[in-house]
N, CA, C and O atoms as a GROMACS GRO file, in nm:
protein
  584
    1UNK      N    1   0.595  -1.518  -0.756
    1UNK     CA    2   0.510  -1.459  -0.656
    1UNK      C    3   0.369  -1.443  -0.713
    1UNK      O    4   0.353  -1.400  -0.827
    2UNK      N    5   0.291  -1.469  -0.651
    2UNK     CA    6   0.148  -1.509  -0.669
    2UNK      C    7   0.060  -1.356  -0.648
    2UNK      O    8   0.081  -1.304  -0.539
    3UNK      N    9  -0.045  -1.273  -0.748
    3UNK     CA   10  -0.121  -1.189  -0.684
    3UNK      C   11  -0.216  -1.230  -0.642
    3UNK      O   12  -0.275  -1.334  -0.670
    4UNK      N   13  -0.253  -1.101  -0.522
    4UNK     CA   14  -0.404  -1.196  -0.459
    4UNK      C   15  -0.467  -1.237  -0.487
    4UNK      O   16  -0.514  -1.329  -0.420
    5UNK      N   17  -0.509  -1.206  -0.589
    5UNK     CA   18  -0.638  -1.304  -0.680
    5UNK      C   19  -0.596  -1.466  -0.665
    5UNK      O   20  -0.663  -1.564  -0.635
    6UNK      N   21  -0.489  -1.453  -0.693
    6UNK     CA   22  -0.435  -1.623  -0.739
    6UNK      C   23  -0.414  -1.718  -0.532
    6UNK      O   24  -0.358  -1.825  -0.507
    7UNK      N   25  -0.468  -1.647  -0.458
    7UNK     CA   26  -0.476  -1.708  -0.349
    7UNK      C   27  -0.612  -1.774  -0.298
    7UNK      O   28  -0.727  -1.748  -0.332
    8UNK      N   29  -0.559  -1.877  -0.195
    8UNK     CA   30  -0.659  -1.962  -0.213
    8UNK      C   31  -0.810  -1.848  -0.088
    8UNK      O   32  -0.932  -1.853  -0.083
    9UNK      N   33  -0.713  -1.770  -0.021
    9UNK     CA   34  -0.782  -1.716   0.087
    9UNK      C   35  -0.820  -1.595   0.036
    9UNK      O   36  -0.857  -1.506   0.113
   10UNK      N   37  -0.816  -1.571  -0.141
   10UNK     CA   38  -0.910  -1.495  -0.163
   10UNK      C   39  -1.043  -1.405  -0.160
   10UNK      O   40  -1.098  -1.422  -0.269
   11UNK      N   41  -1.088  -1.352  -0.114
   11UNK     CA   42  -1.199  -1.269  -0.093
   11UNK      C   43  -1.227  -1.135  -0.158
   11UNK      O   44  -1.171  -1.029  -0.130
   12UNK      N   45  -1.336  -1.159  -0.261
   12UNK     CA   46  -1.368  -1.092  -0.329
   12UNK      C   47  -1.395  -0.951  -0.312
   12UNK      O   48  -1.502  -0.927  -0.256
   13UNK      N   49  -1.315  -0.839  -0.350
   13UNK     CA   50  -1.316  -0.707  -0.254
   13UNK      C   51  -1.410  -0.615  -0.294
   13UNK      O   52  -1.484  -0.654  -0.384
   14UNK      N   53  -1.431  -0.475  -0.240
   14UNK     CA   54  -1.570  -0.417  -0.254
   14UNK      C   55  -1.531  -0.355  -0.389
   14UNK      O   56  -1.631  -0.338  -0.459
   15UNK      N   57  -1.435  -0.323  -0.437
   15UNK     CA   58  -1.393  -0.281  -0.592
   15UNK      C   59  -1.265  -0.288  -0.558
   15UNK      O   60  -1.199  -0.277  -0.454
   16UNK      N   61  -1.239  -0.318  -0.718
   16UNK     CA   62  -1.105  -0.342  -0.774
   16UNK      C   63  -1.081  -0.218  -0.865
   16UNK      O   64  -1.177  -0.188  -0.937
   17UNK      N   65  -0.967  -0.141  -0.874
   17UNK     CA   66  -0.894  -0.048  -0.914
   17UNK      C   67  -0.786  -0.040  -1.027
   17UNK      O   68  -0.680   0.018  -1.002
   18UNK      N   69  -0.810  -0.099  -1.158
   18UNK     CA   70  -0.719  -0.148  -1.287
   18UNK      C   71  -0.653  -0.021  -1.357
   18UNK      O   72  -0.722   0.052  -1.428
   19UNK      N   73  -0.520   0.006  -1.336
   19UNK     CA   74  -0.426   0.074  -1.408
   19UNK      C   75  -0.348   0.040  -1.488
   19UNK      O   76  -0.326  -0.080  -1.479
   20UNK      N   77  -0.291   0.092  -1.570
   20UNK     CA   78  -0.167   0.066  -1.682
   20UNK      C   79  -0.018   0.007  -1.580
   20UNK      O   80   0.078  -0.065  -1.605
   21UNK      N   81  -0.071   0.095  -1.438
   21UNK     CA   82   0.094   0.074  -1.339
   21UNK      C   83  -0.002   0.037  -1.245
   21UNK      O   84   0.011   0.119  -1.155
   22UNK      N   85  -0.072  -0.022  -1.222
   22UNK     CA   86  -0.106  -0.137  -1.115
   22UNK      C   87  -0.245  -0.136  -1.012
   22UNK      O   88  -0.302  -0.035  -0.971
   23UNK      N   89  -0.277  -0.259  -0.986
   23UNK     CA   90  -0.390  -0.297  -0.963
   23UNK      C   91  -0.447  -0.266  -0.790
   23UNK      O   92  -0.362  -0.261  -0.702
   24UNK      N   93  -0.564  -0.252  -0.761
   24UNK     CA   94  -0.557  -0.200  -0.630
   24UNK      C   95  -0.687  -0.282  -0.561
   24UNK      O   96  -0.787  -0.281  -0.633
   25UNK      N   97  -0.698  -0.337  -0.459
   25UNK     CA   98  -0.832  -0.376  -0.420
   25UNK      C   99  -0.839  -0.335  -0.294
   25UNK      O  100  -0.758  -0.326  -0.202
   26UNK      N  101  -0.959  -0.312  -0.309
   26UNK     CA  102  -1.039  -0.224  -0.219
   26UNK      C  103  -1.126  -0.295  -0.079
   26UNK      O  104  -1.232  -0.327  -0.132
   27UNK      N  105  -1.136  -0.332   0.054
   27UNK     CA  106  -1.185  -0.412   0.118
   27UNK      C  107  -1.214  -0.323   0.212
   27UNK      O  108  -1.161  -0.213   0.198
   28UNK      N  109  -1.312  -0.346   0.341
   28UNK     CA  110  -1.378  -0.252   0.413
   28UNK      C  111  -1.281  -0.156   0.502
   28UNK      O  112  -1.298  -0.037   0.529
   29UNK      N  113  -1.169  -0.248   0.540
   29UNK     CA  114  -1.041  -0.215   0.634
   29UNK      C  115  -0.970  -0.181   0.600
   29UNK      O  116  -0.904  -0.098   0.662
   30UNK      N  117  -0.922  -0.242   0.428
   30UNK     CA  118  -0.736  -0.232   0.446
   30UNK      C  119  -0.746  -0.227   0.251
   30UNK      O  120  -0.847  -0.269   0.196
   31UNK      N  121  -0.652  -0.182   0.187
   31UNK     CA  122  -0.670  -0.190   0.099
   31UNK      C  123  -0.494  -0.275   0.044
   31UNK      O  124  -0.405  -0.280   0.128
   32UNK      N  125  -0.471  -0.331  -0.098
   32UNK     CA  126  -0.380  -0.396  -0.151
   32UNK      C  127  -0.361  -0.347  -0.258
   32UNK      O  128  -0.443  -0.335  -0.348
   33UNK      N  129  -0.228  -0.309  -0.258
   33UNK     CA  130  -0.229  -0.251  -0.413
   33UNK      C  131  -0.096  -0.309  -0.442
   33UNK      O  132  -0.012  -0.332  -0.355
   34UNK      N  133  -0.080  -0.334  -0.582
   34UNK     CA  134   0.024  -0.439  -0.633
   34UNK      C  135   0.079  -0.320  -0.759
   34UNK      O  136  -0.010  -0.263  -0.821
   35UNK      N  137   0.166  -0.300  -0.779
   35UNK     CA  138   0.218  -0.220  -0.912
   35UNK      C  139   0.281  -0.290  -0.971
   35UNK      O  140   0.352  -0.383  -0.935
   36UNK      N  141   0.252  -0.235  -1.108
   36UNK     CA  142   0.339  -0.371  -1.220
   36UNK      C  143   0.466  -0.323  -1.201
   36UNK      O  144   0.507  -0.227  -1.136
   37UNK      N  145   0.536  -0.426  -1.286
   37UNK     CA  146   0.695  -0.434  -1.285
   37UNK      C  147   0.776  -0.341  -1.394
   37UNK      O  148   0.750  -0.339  -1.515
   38UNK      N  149   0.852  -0.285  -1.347
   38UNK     CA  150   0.942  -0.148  -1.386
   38UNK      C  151   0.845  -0.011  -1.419
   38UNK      O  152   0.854   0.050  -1.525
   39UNK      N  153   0.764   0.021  -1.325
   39UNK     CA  154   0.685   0.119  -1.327
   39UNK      C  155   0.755   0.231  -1.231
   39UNK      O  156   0.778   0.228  -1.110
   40UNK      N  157   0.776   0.320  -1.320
   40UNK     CA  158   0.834   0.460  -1.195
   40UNK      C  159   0.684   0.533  -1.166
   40UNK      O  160   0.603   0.581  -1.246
   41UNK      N  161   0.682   0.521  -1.020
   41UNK     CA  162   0.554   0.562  -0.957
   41UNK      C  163   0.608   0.746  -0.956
   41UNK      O  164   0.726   0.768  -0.929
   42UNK      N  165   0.532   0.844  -0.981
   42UNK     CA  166   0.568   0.987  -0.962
   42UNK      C  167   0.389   1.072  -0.920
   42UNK      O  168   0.285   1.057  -0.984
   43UNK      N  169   0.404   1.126  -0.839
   43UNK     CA  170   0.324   1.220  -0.805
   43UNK      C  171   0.198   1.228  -0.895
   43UNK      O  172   0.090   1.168  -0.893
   44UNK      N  173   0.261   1.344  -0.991
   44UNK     CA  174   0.179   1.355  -1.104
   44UNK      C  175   0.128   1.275  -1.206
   44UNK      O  176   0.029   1.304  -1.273
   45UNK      N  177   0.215   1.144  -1.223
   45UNK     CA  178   0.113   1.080  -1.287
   45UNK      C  179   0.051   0.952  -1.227
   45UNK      O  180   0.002   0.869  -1.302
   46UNK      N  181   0.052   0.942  -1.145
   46UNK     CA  182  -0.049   0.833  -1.053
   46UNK      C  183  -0.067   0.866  -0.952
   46UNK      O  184  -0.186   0.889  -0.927
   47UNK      N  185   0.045   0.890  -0.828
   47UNK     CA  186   0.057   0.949  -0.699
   47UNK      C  187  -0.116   0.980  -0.686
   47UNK      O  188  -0.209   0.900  -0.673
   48UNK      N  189  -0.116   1.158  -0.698
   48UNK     CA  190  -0.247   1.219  -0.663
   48UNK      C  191  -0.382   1.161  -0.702
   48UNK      O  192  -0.488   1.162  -0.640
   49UNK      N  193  -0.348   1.101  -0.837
   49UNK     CA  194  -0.478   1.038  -0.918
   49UNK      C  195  -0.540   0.919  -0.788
   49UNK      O  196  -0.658   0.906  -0.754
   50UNK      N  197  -0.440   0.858  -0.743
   50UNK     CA  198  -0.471   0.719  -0.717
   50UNK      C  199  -0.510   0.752  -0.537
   50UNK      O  200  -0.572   0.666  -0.473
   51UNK      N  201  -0.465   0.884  -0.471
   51UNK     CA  202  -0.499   0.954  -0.395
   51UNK      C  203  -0.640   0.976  -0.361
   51UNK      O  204  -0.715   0.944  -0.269
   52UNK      N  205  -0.646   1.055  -0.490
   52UNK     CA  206  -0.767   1.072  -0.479
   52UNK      C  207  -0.901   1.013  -0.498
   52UNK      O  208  -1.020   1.041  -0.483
   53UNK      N  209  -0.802   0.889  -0.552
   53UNK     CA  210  -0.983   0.782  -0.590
   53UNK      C  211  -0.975   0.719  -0.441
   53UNK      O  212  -1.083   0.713  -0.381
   54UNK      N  213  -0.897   0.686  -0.395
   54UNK     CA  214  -0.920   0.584  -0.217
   54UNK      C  215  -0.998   0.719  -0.202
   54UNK      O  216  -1.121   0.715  -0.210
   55UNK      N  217  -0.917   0.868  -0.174
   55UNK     CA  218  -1.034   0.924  -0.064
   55UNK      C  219  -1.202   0.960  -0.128
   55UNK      O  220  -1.300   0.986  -0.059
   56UNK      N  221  -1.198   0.951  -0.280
   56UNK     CA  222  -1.356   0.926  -0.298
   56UNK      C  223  -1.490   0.833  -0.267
   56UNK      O  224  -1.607   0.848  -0.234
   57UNK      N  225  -1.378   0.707  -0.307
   57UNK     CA  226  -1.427   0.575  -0.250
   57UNK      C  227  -1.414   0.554  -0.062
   57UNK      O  228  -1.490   0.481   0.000
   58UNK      N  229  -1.353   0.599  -0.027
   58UNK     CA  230  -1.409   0.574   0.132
   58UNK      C  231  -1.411   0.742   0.194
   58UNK      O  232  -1.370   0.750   0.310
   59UNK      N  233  -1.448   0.856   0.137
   59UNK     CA  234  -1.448   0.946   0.243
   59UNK      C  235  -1.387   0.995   0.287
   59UNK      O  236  -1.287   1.039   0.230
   60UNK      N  237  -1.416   1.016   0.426
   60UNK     CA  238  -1.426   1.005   0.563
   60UNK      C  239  -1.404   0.904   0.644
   60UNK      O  240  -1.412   0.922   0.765
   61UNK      N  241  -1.365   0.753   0.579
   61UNK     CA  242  -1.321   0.658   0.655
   61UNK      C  243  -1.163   0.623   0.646
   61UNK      O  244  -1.109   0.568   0.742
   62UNK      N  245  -1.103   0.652   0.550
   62UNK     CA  246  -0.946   0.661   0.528
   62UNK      C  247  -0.886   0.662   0.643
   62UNK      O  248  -0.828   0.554   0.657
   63UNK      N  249  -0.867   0.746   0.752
   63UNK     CA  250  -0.851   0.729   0.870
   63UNK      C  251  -0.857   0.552   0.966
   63UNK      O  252  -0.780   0.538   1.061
   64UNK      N  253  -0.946   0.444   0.929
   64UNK     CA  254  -0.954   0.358   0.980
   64UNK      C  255  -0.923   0.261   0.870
   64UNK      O  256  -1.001   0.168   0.850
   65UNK      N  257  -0.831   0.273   0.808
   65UNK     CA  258  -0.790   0.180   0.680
   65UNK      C  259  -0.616   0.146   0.696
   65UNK      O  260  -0.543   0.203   0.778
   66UNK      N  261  -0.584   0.071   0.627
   66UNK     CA  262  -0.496   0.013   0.619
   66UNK      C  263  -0.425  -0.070   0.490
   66UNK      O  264  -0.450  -0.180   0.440
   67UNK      N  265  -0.323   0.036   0.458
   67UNK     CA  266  -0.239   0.040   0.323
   67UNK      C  267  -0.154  -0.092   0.318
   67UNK      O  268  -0.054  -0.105   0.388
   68UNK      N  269  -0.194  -0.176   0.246
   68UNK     CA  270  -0.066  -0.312   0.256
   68UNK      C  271  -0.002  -0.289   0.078
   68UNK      O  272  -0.068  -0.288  -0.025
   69UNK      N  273   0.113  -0.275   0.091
   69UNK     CA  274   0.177  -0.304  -0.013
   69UNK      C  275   0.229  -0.424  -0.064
   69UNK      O  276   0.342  -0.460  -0.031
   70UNK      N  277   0.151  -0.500  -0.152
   70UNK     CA  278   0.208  -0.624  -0.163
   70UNK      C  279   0.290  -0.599  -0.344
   70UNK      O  280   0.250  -0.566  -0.455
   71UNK      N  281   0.454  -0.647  -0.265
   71UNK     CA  282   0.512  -0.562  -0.379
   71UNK      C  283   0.569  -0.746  -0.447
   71UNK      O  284   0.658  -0.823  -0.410
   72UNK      N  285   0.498  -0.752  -0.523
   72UNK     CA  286   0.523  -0.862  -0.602
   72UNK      C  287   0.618  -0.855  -0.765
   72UNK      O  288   0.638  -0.943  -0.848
   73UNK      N  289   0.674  -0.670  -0.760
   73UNK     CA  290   0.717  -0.664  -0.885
   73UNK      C  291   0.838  -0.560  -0.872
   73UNK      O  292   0.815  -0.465  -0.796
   74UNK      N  293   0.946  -0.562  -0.926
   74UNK     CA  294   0.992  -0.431  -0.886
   74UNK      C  295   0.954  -0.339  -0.941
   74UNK      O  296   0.922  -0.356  -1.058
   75UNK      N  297   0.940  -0.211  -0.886
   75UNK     CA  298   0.875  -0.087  -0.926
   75UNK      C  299   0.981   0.061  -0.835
   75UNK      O  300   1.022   0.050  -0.719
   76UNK      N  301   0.998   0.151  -0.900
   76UNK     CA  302   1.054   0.264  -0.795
   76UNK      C  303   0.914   0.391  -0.810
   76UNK      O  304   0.815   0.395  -0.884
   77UNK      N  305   0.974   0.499  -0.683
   77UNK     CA  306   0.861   0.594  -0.674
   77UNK      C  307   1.015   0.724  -0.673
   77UNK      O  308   1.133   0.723  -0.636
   78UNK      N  309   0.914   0.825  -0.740
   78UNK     CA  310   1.044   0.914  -0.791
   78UNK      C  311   1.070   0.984  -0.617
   78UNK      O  312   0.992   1.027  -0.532
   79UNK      N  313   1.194   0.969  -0.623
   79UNK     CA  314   1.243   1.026  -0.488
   79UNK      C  315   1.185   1.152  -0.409
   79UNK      O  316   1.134   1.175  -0.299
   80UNK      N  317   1.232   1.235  -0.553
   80UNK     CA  318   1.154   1.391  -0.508
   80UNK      C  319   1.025   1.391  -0.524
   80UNK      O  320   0.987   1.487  -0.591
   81UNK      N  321   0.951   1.329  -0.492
   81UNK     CA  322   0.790   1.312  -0.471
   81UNK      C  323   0.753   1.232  -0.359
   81UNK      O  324   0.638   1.205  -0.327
   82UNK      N  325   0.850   1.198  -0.306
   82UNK     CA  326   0.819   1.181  -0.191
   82UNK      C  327   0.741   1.245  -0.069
   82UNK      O  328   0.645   1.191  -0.014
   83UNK      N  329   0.790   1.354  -0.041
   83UNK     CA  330   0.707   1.495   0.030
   83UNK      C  331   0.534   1.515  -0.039
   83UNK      O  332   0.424   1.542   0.009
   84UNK      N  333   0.590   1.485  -0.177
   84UNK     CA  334   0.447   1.536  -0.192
   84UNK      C  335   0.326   1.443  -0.152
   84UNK      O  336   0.219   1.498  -0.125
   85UNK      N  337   0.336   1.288  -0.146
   85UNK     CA  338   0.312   1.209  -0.135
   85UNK      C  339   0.274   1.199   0.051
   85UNK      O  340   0.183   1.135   0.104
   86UNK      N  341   0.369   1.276   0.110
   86UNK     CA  342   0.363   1.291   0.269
   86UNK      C  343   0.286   1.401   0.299
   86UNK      O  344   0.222   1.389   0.404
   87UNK      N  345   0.271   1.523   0.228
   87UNK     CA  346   0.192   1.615   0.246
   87UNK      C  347   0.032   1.630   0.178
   87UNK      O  348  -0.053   1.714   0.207
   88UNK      N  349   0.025   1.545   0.104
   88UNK     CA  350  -0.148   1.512   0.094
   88UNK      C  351  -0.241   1.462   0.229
   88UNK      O  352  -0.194   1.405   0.328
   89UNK      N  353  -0.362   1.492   0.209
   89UNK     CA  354  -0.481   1.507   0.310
   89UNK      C  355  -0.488   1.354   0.379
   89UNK      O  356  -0.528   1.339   0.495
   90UNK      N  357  -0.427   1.196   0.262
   90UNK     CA  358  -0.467   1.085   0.299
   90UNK      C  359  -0.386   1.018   0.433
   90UNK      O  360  -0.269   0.980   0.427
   91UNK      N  361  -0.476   1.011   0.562
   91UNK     CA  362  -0.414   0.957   0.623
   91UNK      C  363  -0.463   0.766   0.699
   91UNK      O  364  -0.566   0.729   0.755
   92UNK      N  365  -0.394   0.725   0.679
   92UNK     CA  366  -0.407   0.508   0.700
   92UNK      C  367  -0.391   0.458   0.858
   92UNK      O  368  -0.276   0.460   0.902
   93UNK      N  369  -0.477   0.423   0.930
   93UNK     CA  370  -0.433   0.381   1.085
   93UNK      C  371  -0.349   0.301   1.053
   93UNK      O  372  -0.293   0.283   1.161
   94UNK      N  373  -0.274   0.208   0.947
   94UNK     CA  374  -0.144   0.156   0.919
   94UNK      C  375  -0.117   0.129   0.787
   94UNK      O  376  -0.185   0.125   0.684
   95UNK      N  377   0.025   0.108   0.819
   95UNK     CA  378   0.050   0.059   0.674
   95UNK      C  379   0.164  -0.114   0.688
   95UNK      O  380   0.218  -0.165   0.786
   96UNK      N  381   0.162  -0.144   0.580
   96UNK     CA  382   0.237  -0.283   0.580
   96UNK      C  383   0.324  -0.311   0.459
   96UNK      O  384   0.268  -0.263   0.361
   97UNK      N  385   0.420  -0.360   0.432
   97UNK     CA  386   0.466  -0.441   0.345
   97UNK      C  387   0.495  -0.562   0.323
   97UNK      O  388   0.573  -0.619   0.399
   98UNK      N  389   0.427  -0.640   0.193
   98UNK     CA  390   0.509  -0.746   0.210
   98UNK      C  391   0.575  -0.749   0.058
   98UNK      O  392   0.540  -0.708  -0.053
   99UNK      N  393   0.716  -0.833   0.125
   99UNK     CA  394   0.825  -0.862   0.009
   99UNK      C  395   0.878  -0.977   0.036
   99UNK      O  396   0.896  -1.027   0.147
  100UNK      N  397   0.910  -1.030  -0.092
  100UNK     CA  398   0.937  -1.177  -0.091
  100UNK      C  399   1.079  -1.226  -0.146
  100UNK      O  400   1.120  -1.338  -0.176
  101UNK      N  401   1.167  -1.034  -0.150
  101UNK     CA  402   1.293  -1.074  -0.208
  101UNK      C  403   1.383  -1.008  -0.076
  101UNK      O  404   1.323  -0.943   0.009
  102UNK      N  405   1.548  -1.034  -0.064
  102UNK     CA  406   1.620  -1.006   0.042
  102UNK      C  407   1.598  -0.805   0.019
  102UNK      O  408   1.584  -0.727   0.113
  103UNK      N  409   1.603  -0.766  -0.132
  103UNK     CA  410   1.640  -0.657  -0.155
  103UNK      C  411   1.479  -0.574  -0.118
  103UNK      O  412   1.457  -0.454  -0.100
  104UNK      N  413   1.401  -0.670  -0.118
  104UNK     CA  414   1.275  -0.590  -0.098
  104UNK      C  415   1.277  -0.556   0.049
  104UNK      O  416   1.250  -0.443   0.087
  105UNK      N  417   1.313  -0.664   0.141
  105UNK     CA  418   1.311  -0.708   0.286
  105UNK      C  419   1.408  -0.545   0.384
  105UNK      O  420   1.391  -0.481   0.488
  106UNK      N  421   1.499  -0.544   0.272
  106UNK     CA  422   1.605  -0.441   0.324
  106UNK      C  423   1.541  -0.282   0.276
  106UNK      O  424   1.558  -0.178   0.340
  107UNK      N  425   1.477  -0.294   0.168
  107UNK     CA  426   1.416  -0.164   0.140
  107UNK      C  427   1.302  -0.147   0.204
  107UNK      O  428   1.255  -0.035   0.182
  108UNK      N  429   1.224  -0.229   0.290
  108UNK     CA  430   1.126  -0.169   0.398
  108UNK      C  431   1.195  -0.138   0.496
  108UNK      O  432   1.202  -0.024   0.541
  109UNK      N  433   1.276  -0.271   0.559
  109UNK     CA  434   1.387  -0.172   0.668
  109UNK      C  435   1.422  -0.018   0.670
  109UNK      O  436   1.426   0.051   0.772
  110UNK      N  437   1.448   0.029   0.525
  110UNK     CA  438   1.515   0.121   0.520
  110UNK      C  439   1.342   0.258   0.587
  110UNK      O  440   1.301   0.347   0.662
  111UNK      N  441   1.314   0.157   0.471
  111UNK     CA  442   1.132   0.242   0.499
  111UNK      C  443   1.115   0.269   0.645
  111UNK      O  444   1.125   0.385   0.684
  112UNK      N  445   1.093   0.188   0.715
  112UNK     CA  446   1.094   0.184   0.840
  112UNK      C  447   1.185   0.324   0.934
  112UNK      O  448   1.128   0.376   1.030
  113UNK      N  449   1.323   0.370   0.893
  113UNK     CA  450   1.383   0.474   0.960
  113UNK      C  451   1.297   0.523   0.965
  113UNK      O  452   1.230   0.500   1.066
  114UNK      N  453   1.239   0.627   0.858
  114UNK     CA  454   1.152   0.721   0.823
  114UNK      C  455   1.014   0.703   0.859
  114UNK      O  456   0.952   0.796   0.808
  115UNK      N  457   0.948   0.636   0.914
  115UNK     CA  458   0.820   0.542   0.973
  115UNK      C  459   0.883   0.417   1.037
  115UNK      O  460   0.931   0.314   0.988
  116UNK      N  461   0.870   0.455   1.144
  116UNK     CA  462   0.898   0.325   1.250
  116UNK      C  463   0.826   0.232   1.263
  116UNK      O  464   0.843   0.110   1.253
  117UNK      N  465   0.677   0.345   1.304
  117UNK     CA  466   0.552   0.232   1.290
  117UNK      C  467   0.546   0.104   1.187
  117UNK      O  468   0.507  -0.006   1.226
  118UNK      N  469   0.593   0.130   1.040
  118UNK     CA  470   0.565   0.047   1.008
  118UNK      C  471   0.530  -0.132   0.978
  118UNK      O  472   0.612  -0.206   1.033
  119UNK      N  473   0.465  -0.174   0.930
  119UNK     CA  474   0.504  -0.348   0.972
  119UNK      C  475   0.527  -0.410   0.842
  119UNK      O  476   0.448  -0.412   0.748
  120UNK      N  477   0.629  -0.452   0.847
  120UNK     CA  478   0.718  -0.571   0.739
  120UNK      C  479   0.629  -0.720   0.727
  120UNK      O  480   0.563  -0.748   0.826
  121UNK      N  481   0.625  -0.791   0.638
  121UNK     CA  482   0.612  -0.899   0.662
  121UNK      C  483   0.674  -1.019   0.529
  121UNK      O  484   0.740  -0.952   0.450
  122UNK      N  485   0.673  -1.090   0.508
  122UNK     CA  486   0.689  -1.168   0.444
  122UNK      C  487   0.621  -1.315   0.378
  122UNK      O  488   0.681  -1.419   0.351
  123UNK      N  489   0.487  -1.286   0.366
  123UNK     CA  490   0.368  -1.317   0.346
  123UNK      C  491   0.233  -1.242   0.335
  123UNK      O  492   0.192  -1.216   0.449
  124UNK      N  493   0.152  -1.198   0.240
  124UNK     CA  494  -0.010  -1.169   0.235
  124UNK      C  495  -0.048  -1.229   0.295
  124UNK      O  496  -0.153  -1.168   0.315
  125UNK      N  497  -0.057  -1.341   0.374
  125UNK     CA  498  -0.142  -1.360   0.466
  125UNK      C  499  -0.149  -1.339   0.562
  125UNK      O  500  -0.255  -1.337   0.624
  126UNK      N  501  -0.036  -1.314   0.608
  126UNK     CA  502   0.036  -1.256   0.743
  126UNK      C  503  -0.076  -1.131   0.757
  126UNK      O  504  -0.182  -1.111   0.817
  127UNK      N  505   0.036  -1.041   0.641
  127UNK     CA  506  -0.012  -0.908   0.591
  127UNK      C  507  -0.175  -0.899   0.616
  127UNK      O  508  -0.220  -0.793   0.659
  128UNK      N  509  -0.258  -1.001   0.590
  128UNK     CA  510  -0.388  -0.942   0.594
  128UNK      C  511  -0.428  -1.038   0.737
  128UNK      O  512  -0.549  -1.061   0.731
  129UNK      N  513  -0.397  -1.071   0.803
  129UNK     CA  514  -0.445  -1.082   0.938
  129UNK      C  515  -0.424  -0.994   1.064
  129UNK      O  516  -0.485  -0.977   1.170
  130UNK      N  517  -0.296  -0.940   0.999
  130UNK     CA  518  -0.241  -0.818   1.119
  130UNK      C  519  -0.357  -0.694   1.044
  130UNK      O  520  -0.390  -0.608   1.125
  131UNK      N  521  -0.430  -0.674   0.882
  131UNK     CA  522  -0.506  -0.570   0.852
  131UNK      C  523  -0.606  -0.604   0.962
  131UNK      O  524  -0.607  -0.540   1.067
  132UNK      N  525  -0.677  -0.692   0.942
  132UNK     CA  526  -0.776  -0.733   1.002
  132UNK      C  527  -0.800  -0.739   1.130
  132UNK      O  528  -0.913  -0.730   1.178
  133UNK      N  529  -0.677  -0.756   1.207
  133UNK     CA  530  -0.683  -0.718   1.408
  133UNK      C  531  -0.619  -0.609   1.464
  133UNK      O  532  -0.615  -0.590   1.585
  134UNK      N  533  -0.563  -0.529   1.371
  134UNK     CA  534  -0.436  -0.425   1.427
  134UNK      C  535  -0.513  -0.367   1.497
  134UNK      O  536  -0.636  -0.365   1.492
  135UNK      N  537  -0.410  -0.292   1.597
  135UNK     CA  538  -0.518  -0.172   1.688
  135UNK      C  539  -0.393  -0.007   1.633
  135UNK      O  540  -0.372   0.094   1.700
  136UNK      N  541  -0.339  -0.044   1.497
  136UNK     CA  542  -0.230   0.051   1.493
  136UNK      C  543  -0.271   0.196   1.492
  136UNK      O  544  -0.370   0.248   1.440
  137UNK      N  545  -0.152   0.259   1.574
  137UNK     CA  546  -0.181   0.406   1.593
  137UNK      C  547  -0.193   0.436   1.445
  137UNK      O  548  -0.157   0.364   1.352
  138UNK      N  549  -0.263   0.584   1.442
  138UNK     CA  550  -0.297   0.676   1.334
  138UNK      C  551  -0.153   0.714   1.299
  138UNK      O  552  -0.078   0.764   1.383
  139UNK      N  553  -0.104   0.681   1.138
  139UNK     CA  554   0.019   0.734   1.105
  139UNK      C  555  -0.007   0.808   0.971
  139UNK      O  556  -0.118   0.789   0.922
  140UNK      N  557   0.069   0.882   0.912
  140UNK     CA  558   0.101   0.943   0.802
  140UNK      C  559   0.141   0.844   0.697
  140UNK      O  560   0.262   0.832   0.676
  141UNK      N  561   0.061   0.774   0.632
  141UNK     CA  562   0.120   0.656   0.565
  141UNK      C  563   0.104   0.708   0.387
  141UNK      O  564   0.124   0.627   0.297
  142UNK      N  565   0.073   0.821   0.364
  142UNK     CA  566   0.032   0.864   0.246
  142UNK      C  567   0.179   0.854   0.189
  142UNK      O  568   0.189   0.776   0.095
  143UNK      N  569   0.304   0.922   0.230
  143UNK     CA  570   0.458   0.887   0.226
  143UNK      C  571   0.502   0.766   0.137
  143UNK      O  572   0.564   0.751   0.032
  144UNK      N  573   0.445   0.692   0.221
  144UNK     CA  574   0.491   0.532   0.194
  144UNK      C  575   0.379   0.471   0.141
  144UNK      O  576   0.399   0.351   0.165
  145UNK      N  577   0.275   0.482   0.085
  145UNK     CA  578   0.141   0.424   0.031
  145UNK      C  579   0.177   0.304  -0.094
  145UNK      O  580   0.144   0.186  -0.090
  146UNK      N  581   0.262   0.379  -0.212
  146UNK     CA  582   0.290   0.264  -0.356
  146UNK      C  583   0.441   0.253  -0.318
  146UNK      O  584   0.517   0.183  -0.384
   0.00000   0.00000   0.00000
């Protein structure tokens, strides 16, 4: 599986976001964040951090953005941080996933109970054409963000 960079429909984003647990780019609409492989995502040590740099870097515009997870690696997020992750200030007019394995495909499903809204896909390019035209309602996507 290829990261965005390595695509041909690349477009160079307004900043890029380099962590030890994973990379994030930043574009006017929608943002992509990729986490490396066997990274346990938890609250306290990335969760809020990584929280709080989107809402520095856009504000007041977070609201008209759009979270795509392009999960190119396996990674888990600690269970019980979940809430906390749902009860922060950041909220995404959508969110997306894409996965390119059966087990990834079934763990957005699952995502999905808990956020209906959400949209699955099975391609970044997909993924960033639905960023780019959605008219998606305002959801709570802070939950489901990494």
């Amino acid at each position: 599986m290829k990261r965005i960079k390595e695509y041909f429909f690349y477009k160079k984003p307004l900043h890029i976001l380099s962590y030890d647990f994973g990379d994030f780019y930043l574009y006017d609409n929608f943002i992509v964040g990729e986490v490396k492989e066997d990274v346990v995502i938890s609250w306290e040590a990335q969760g809020k951090f990584l929280v709080d740099e989107f809402l520095s870097i856009y504000q007041d515009k977070s609201q008209d953005l759009i979270y795509i997870s392009h999960r190119i690696n396996d990674y888990s997020v600690v269970p019980s941080d979940w809430l906390k992750f749902k009860n922060h200030d950041v909220k995404f007019r959508g969110y997306g996933i894409v996965s390119y394995t059966k087990r990834g495909f079934f763990n957005g499903m699952l995502e999905k109970v808990f956020m209906p809204k959400l949209q699955t896909f099975t391609s970044l390019k997909e993924a960033l054409v639905w960023a780019k035209t959605s008219e998606s309602v305002l959801v709570d996507s802070s939950f489901y963000m990494l």
